[in-house]
ZANU-787232 format. One line per 4 residues: number of its first residue (from 1); their letters; for each residue z, x, y of N, C-alpha, C, O. Coordinates in Angstrom, 3 decimals. Atoms other than C-alpha are relative to their C-alpha. Layout:
% residues N
NUM	a	Z,X,Y,Z,X,Y,Z,X,Y,Z,X,Y  ...;
END
This chain:
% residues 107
1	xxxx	-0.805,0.747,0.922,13.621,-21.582,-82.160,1.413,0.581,0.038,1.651,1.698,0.496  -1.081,-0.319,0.115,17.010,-21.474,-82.727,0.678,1.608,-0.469,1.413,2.482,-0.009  -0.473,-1.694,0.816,17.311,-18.500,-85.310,-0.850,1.559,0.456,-0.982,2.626,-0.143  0.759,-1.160,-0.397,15.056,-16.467,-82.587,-1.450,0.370,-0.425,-2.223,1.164,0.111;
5	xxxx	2.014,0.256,-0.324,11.395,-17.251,-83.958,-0.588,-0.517,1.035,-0.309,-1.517,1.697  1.256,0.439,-0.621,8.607,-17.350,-82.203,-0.987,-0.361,-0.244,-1.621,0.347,-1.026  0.793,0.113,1.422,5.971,-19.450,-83.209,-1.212,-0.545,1.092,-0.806,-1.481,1.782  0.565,0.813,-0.511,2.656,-20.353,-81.303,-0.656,-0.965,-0.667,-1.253,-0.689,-1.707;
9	xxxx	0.883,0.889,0.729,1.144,-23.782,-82.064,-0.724,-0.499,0.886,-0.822,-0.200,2.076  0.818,1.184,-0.484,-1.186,-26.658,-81.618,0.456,-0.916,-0.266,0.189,-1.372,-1.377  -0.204,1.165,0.513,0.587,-29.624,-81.325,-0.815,-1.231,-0.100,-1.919,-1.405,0.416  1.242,1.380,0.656,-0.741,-33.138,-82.864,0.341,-0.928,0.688,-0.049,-2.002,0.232;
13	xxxx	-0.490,0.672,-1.085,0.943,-34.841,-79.712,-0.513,0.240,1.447,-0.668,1.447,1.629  0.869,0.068,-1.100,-0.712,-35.320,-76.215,1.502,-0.483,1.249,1.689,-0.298,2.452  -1.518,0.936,-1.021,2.699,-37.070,-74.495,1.119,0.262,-0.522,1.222,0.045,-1.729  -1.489,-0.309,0.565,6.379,-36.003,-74.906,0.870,-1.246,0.534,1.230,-1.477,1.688;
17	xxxx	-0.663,1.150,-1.064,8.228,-39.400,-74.910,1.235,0.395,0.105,1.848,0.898,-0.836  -1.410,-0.048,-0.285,11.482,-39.195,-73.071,0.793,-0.917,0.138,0.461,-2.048,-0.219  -0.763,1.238,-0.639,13.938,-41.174,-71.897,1.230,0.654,1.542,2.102,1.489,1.302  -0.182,-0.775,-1.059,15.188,-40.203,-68.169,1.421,-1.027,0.501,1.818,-1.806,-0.367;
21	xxxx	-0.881,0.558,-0.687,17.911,-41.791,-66.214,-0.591,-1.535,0.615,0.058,-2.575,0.508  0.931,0.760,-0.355,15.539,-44.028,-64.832,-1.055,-1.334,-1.313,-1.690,-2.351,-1.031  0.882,0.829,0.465,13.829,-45.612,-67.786,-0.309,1.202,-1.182,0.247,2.295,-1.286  0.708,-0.549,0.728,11.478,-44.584,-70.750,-0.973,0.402,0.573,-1.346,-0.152,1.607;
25	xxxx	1.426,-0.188,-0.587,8.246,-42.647,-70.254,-0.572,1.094,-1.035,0.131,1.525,-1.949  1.038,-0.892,0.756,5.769,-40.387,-71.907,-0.939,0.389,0.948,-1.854,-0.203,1.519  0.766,-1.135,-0.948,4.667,-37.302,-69.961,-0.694,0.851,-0.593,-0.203,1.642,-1.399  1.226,-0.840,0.398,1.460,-35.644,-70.633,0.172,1.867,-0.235,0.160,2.701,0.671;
29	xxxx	-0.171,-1.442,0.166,1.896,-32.177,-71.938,-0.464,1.011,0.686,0.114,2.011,1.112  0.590,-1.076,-1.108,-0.638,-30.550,-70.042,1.026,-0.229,1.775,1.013,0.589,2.694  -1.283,0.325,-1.417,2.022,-31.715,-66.861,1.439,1.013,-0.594,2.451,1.092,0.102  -1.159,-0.937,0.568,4.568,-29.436,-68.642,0.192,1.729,-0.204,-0.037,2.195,-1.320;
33	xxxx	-0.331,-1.272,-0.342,5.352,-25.877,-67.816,0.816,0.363,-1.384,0.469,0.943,-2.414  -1.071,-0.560,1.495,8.672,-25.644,-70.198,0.615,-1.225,-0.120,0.665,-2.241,0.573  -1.492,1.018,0.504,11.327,-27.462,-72.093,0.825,0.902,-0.985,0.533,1.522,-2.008  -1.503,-0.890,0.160,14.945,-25.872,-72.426,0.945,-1.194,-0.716,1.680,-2.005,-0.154;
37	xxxx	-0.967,0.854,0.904,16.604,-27.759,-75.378,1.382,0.633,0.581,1.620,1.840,0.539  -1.493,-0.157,-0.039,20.390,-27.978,-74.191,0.737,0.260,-1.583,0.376,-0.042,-2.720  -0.627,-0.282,1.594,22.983,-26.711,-76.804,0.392,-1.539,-0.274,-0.400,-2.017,-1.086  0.060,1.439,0.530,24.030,-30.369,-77.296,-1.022,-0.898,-0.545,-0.872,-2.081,-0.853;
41	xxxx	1.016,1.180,0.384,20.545,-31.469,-78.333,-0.553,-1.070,0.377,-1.663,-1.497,0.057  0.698,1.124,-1.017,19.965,-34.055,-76.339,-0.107,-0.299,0.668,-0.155,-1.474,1.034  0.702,-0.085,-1.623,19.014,-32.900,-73.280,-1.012,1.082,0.187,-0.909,2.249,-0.191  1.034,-0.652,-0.191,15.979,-31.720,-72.267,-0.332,0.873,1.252,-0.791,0.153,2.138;
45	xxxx	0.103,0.113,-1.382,15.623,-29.657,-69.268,-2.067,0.374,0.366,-2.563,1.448,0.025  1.458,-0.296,-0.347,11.407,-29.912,-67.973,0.025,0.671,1.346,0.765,0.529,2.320  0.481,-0.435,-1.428,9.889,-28.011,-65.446,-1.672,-0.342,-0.495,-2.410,-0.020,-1.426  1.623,0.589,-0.098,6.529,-29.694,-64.746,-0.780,1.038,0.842,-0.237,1.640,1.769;
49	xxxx	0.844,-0.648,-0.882,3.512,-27.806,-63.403,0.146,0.174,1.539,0.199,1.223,2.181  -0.315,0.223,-1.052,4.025,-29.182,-60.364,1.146,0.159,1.073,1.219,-0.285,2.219  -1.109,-0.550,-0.463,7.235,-27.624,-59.636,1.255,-1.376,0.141,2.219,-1.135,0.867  -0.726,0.716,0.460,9.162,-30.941,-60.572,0.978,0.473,-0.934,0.561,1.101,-1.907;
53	xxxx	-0.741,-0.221,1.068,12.245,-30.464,-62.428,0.796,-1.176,-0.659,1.258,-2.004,0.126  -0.587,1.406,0.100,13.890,-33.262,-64.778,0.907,0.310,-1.106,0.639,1.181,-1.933  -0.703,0.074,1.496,16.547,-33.711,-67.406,0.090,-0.796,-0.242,0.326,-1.576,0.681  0.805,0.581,0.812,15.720,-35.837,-70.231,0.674,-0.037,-1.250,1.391,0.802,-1.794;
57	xxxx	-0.404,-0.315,1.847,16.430,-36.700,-73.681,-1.409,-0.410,-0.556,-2.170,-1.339,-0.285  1.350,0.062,0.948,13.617,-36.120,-76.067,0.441,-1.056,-0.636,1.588,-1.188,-1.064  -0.290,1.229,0.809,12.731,-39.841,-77.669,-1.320,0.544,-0.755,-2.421,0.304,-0.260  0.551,-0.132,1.092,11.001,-38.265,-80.987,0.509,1.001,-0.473,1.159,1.930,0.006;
61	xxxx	-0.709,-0.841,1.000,11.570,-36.905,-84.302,-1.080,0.855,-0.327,-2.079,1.261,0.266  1.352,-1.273,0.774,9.507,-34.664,-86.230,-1.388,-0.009,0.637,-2.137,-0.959,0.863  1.671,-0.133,-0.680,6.299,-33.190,-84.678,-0.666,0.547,-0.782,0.047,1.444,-1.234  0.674,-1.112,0.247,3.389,-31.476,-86.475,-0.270,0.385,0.816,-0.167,-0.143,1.923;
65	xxxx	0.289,-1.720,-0.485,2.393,-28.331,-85.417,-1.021,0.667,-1.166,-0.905,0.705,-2.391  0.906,-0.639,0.884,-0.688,-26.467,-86.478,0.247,1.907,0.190,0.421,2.539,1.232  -0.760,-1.424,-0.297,0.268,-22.784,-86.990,-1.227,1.043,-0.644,-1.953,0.633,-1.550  0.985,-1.009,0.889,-2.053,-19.681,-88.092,0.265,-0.556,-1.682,-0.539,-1.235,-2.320;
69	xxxx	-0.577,0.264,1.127,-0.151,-20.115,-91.289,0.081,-1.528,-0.818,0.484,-1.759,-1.959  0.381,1.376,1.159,-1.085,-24.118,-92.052,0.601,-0.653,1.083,0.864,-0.193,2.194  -0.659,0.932,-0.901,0.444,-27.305,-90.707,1.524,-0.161,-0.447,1.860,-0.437,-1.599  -1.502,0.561,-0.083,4.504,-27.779,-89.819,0.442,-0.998,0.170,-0.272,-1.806,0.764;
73	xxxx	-0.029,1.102,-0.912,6.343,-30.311,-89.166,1.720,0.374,0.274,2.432,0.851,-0.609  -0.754,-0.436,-0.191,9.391,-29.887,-87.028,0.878,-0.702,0.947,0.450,-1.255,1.959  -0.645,0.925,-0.776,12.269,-31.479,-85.686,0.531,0.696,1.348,0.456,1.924,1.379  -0.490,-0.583,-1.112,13.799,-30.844,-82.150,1.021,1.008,0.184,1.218,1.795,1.111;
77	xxxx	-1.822,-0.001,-0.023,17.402,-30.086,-83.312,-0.463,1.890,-0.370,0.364,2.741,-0.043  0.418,-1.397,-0.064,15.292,-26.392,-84.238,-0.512,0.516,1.225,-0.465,1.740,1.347  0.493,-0.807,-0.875,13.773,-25.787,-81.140,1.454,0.394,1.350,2.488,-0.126,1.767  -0.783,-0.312,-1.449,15.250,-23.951,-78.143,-0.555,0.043,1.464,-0.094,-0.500,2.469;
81	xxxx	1.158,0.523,-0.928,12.340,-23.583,-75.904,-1.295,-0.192,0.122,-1.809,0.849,-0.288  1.459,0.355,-0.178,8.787,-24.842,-75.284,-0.589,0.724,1.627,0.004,0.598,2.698  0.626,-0.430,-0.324,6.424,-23.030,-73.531,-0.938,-0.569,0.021,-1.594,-0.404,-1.008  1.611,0.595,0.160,3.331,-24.994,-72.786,-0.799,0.675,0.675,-0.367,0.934,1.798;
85	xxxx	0.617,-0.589,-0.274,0.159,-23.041,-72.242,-1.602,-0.871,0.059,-2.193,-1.347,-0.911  1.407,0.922,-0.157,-3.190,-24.847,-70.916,-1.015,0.719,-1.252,-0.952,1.908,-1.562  0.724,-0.614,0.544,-5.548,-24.185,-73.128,-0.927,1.413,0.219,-1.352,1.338,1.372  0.821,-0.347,-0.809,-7.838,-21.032,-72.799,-1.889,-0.537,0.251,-2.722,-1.134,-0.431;
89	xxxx	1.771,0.399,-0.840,-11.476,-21.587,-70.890,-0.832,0.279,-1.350,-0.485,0.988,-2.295  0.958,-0.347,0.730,-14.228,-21.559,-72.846,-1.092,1.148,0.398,-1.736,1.282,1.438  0.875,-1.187,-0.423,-16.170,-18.255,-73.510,-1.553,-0.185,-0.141,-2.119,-0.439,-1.205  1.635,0.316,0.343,-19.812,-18.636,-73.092,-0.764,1.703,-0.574,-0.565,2.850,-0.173;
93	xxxx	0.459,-0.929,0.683,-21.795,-16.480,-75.266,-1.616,-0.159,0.070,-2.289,-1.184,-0.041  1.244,-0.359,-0.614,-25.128,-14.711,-74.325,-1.412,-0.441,-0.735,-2.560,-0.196,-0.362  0.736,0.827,1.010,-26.761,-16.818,-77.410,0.355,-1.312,0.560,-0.366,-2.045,-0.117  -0.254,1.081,-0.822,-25.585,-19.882,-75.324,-0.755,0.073,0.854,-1.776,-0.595,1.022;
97	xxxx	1.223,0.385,-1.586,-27.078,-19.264,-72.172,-0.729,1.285,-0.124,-0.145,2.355,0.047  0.785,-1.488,-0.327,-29.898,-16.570,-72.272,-0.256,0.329,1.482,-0.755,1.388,1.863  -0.330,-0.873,-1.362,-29.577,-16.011,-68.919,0.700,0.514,0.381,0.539,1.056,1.475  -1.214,-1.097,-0.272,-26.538,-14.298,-68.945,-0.182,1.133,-0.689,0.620,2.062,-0.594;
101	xxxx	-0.178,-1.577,0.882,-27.843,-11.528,-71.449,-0.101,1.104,1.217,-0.386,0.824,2.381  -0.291,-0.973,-0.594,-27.405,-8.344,-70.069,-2.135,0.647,0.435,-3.151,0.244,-0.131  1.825,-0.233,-0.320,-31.276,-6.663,-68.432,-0.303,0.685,-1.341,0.671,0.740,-2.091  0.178,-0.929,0.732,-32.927,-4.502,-70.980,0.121,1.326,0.725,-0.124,1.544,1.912;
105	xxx	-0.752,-1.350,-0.415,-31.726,-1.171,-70.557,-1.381,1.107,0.139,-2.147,1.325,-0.799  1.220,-1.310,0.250,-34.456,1.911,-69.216,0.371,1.239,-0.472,1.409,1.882,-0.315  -0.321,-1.181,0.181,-35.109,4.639,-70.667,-0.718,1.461,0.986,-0.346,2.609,0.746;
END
């Protein structure tokens, strides 16, 4: 954010709509590496997974955001950069699959 927070969330959005040189569109978040709010605000710079790079103007206002601390809601004109992180994997637990418990141990 602007004033140097850091904040991780869960956003309540699946698609960041833009608007590109080219047209409107709405790009899937998980396709999103970063986004570098320009000091003017209304330019976006993306770097996609895929090693695509684009500049953009963000077409939305306020997002929630689910935070340790409850739900936000937050406009662009605060952020500075986005960090998107795939989710992590799911941990399987040895009460899930009993075939992964560990042997019984000899004595």
């Amino acid at each position: 954010m602007h004033d140097g927070a850091r904040i991780i969330v869960t956003p309540s959005i699946t698609n960041l709509p833009v608007r590109a040189a080219f047209g409107r569109m709405d790009i899937a978040l998980a396709l999103v590496q970063s986004a570098e709010f320009k000091s003017d605000n209304e330019t976006v710079a993306l770097a996609l997974r895929n090693g695509d790079k684009m500049q953009v103007a963000p077409n939305l206002g306020a997002v929630e955001l689910q935070t340790v601390f409850g739900r936000v809601s937050v406009t662009f004109n605060l952020v500075r950069k986005i960090l998107v992180r795939p989710p992590a994997p799911a941990t399987a637990s040895c009460s899930t699959f009993p075939s992964m418990r560990p042997p019984p141990s000899w004595s």
